[in-house]
C-alpha positions in Angstrom: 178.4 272.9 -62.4 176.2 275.5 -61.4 175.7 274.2 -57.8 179.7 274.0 -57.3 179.4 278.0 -58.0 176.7 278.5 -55.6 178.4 276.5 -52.8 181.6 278.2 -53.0 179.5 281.7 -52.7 177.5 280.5 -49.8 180.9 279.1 -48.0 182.5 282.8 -48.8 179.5 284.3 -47.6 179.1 281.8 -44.5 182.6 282.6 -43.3 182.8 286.9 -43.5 179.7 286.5 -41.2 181.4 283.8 -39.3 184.2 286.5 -39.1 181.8 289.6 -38.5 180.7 287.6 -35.6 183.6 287.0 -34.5 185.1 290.3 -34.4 181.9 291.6 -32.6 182.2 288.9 -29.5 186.2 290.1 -29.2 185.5 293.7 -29.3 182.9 293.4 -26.6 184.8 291.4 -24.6 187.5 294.0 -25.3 185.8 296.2 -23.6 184.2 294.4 -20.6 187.9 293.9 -20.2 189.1 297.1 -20.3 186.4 299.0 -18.2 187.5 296.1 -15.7 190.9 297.2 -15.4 190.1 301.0 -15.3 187.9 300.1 -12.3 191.1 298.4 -10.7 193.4 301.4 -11.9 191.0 303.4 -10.3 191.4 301.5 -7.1 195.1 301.6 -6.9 195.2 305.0 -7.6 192.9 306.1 -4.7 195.1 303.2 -2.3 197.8 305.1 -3.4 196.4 308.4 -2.5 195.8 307.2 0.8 198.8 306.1 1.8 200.8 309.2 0.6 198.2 311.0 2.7 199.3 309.1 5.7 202.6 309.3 5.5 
């Protein structure tokens, strides 16, 4: 019975790392994402300045 108890801790402990990992990957893709669409914001805005500019 021992070895059920020990399997059961390393599954627990296997899955918060599986979910530490996981978290990790999403937040950095978070904010590849988000400095991607700041760049394009940036874009629009200066388009936008532009044509006010011109008209």
């Amino acid at each position: 019975m021992a070895g059920f108890g020990t399997l059961i801790y390393l599954l627990i402990f296997g899955f918060i790392i599986y979910f530490l990992i996981s978290v990790l990957r999403y937040m950095r893709a978070k904010t590849h994402n988000d400095v991607l669409l700041l760049k394009k914001l940036d874009e629009i805005a200066q388009k936008i300045d532009k044509s006010d500019g011109n008209g």
